[in-house]
C-alpha positions in Angstrom: 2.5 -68.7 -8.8 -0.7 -69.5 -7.0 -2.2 -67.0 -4.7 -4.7 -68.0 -2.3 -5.1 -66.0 -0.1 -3.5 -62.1 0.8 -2.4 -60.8 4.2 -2.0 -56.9 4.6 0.0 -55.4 6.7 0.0 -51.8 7.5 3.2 -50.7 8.8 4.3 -48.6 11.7 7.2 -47.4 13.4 6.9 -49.4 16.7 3.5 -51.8 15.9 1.8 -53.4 12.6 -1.4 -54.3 11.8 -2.3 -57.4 9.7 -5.8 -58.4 8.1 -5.7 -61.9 6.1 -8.4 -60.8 3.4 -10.2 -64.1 3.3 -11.7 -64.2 6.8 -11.0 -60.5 7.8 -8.9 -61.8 11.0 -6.5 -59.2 12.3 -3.4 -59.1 14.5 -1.4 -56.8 15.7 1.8 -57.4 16.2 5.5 -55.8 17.2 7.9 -54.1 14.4 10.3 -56.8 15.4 11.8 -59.8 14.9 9.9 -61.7 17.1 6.6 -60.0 15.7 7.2 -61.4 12.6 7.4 -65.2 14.0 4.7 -64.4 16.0 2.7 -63.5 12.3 3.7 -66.2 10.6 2.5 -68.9 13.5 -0.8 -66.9 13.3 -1.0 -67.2 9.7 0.3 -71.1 10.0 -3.0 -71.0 12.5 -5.4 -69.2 11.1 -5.4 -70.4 7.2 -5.7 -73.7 5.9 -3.2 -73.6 3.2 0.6 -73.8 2.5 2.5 -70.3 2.9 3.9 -70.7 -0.6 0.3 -70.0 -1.6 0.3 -66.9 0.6 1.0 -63.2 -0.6 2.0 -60.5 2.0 1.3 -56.7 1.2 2.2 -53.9 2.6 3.2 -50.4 2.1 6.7 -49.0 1.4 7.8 -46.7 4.3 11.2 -47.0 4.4 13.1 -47.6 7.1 9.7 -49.4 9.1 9.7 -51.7 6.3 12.7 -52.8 5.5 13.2 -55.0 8.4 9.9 -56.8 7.6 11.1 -57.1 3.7 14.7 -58.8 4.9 12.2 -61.4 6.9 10.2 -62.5 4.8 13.0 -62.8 2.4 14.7 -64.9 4.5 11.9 -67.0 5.2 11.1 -67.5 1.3 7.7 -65.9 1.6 6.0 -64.7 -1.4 5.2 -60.7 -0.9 5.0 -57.0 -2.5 6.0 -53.6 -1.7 3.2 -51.5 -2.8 3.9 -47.0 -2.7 2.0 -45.3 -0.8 0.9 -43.3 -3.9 -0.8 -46.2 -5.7 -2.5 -47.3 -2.4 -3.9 -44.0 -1.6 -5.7 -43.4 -5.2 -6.8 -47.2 -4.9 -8.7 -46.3 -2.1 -11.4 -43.7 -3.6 -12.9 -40.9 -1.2 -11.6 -42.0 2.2 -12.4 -40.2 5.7 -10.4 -40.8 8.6 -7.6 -42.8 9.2 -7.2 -46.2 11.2 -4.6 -48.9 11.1 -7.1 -51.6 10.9 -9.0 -50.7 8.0 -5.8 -49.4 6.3 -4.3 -53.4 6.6 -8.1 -54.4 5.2 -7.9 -52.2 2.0 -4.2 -53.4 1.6 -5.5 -56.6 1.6 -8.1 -56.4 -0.4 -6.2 -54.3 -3.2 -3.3 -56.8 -3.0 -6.3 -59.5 -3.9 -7.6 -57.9 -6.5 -4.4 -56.7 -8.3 -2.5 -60.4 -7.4 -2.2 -62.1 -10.9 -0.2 -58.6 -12.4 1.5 -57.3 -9.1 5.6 -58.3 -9.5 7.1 -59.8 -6.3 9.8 -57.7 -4.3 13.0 -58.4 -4.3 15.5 -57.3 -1.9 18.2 -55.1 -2.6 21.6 -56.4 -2.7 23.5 -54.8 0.8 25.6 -52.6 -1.5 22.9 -50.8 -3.2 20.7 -50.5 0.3 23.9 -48.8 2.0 24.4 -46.5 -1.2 20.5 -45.5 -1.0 21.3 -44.5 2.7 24.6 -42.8 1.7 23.2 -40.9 -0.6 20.1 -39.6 1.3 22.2 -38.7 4.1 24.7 -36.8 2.0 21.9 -34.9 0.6 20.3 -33.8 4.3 24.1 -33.0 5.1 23.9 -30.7 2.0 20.7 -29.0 2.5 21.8 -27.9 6.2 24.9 -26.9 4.8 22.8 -24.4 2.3 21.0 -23.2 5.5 23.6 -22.1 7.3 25.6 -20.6 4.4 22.3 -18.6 3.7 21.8 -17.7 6.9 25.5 -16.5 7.2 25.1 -14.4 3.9 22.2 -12.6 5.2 24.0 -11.7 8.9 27.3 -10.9 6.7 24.7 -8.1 5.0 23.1 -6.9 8.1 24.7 -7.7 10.9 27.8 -5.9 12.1 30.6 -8.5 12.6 31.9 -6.9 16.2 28.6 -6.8 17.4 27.8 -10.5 16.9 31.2 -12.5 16.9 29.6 -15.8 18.4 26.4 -15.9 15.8 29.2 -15.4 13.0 31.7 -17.9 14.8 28.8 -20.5 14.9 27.6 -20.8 11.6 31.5 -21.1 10.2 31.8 -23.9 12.1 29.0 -25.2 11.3 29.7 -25.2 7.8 33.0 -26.5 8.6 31.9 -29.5 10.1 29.2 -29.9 7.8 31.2 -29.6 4.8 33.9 -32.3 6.5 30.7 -35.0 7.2 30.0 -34.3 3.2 33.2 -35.3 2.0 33.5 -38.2 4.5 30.3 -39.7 3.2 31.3 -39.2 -0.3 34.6 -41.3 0.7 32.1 -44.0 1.8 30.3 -44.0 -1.3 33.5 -44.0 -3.0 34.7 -47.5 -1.0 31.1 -49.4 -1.5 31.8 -48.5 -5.6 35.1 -49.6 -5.7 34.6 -52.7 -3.1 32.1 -54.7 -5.8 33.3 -54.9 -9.2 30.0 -55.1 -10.9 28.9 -51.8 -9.4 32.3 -50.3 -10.2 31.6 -51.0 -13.3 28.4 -49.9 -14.3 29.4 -46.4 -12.4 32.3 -46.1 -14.9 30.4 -47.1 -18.1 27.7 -44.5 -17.0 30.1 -41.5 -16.0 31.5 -42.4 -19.6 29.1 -40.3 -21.4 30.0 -36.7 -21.4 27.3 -34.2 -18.9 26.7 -37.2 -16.8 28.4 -36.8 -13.3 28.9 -39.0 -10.3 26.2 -37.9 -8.2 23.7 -39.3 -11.4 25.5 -42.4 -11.6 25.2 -43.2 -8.0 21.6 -42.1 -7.9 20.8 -44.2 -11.0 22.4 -47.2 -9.7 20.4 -47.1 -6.5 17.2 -46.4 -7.9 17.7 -48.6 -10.8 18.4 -51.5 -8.2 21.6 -51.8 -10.2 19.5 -51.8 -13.3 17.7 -54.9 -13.0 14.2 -53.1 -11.3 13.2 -51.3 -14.6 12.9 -53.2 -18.0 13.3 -50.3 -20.3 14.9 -46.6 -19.9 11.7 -45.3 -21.3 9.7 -47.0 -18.3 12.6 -45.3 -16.2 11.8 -41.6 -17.7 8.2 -42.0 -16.7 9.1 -42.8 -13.0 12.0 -39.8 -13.3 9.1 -37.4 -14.5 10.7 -37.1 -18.0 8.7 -38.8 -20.3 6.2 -36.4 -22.6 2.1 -37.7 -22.4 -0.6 -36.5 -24.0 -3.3 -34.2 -22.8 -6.3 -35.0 -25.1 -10.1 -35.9 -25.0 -12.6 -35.9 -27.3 -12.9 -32.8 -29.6 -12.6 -30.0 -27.0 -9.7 -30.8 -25.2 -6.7 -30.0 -27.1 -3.8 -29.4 -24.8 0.1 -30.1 -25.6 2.1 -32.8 -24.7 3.8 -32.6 -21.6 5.2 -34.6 -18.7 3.9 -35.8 -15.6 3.9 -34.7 -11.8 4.2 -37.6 -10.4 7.8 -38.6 -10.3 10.9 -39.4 -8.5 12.0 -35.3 -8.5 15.5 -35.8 -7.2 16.5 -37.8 -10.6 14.8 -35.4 -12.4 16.6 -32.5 -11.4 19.9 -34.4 -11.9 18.9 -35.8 -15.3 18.3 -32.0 -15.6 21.3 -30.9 -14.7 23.3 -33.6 -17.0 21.4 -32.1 -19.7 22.4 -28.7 -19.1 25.9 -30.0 -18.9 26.1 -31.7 -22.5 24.6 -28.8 -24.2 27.7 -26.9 -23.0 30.4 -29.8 -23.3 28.9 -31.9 -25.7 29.2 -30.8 -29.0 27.0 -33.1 -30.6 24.2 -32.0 -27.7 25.1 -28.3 -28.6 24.4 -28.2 -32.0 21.1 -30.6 -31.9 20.4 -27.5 -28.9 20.8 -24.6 -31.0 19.6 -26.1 -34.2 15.6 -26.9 -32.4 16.0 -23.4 -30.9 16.5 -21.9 -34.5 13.7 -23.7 -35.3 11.6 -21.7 -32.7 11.0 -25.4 -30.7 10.4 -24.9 -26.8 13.8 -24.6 -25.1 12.5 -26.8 -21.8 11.0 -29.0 -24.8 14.3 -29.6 -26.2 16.2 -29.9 -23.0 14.0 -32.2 -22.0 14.8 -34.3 -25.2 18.2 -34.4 -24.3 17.4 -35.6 -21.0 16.3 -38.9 -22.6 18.7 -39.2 -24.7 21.1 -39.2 -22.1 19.2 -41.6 -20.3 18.6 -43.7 -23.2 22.7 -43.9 -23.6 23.2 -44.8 -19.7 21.0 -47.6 -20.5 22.3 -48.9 -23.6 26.3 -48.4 -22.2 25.4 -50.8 -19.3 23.3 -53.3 -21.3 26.2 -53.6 -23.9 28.9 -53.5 -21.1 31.3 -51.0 -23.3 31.8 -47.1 -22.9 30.2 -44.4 -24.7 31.7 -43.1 -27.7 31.6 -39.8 -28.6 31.3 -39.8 -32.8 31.4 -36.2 -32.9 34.8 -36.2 -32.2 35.9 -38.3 -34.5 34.2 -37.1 -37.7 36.3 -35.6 -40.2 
């Protein structure tokens, strides 16, 4: 792979900006299919070399970017998907914020960093629409949570007589809510059960005892069906699970601990699952109780157990067979 040049592209919802990092010419262009021709006949234009020599960068916003990413996909063009986090502390002590110079730094990062950045590639469908399922099951759930705690508080303070219509409102609500939950769930259910690879890895990982559907799903997602991450260890650092230490130089002495800066969502599940084997797992029990006894750190020790768990969903879908619980079977 021979990068020659870098194009950076700072996304928007309706318009993006582009900066080709060579000659610092911009564009701007629509968030639309014919925007995109209309950049790569000013990149044809404007630089004097063959487009499988050219790299595209440009933030990951979501839903703005995606359409761009399927594009240049399509069009075999070399590009990468840089978070916004990474960008930002690239970037040093920045004041003010304009779309032009935010497409030049892209550029110019993306230049700097192109012989070790990794290439994107797209999401298969299935794992795209899963992504989307599950984010919209999880606003559907946090509304639902809101009106149930609203309706708990009226319930305590509110006489029912006197305000039939508030009370009448937030039941339905619920209702309807709770209904779109279990229909998205159903649809989640379908896109598992329609591919047979996905189906199953989410079998092999609901195979180990304290991990439950909602991790699976979430782990095959953000996993990109476990090709996007090499190891499960490099997987616990993006979770927020795995320990680092906190020393320098003889005065700074602090205990190991994890980071910050994670995906919190998977961390609160792999948190969860944890919490769930040390009660049904009896292997994770007695490894629980026997650290405690010890006088180890109970969030020190759960959080062991939450890479262990994760360790096993890797190893079950590397190996393709089920978990087996040993425990269970010793005499």
């Amino acid at each position: 792979m021979v990068i020659k040049d870098v194009i950076g592209i700072d996304v928007g919802k309706l318009k993006n900006e582009a900066c080709i990092h060579n000659s610092q010419l911009k564009l701007q262009f629509d968030n639309t299919s014919k925007g995109y021709k209309e950049l790569i006949n000013w990149t044809n234009k404007n630089i004097k070399q063959n487009l499988s020599n050219i790299l595209f960068a440009f933030e990951h916003t979501g839903l703005y970017s995606y359409s761009l990413s399927v594009f240049l996909t399509e069009q075999c063009m070399m590009f990468v998907v840089i978070p916004g986090l990474e960008l930002k502390r690239s970037m040093g002590i920045v004041r003010g914020k304009d779309d032009k110079i935010d497409a030049k730094r892209i550029a110019l990062y993306a230049y700097q960093k192109r012989e070790s950045l990794e290439l994107f590639k797209l999401p298969k469908q299935e794992i795209v629409q899963i992504k989307r399922h599950l984010s919209l099951r999880e606003k559907l759930v946090k509304q639902r949570a809101g009106y149930k705690a609203s309706l708990t508080e009226y319930t305590l303070f509110l006489k029912k007589k006197e305000n039939q219509t508030l009370f009448d409102v937030h039941k339905k609500m619920i209702a309807e809510l709770t209904k779109q939950i279990d229909k998205t769930e159903k649809e989640l259910d379908q896109l598992v059960n329609a591919n047979q690879h996905l189906k199953q890895m989410f079998d092999l990982i609901t195979s180990i005892n304290g991990v439950g559907k909602q991790t699976a799903l979430f782990m095959i997602a953000f996993t990109n069906g476990f090709t996007q991450f090499k190891s499960w260890r490099k997987f616990a650092s993006y979770c927020g699970i795995a320990p680092f230490p906190n020393r320098s130089g003889i005065s700074i002495r602090g205990r190991t601990k994890v980071s910050n800066l994670a995906n919190k969502k998977l961390k609160s599940l792999l948190d969860l699952c944890a919490k769930s084997a040390i009660q049904s797992n009896p292997e994770m029990r007695i490894y629980y109780h026997r650290r405690i006894e010890e006088g180890k750190s109970k969030m020190g020790t759960i959080n062991i157990i939450r890479n262990k768990l994760l360790a096993r969903i890797f190893a079950v879908v590397d190996r393709k067979t089920p978990y087996v619980q040993v425990k269970k079977y010793a005499a």
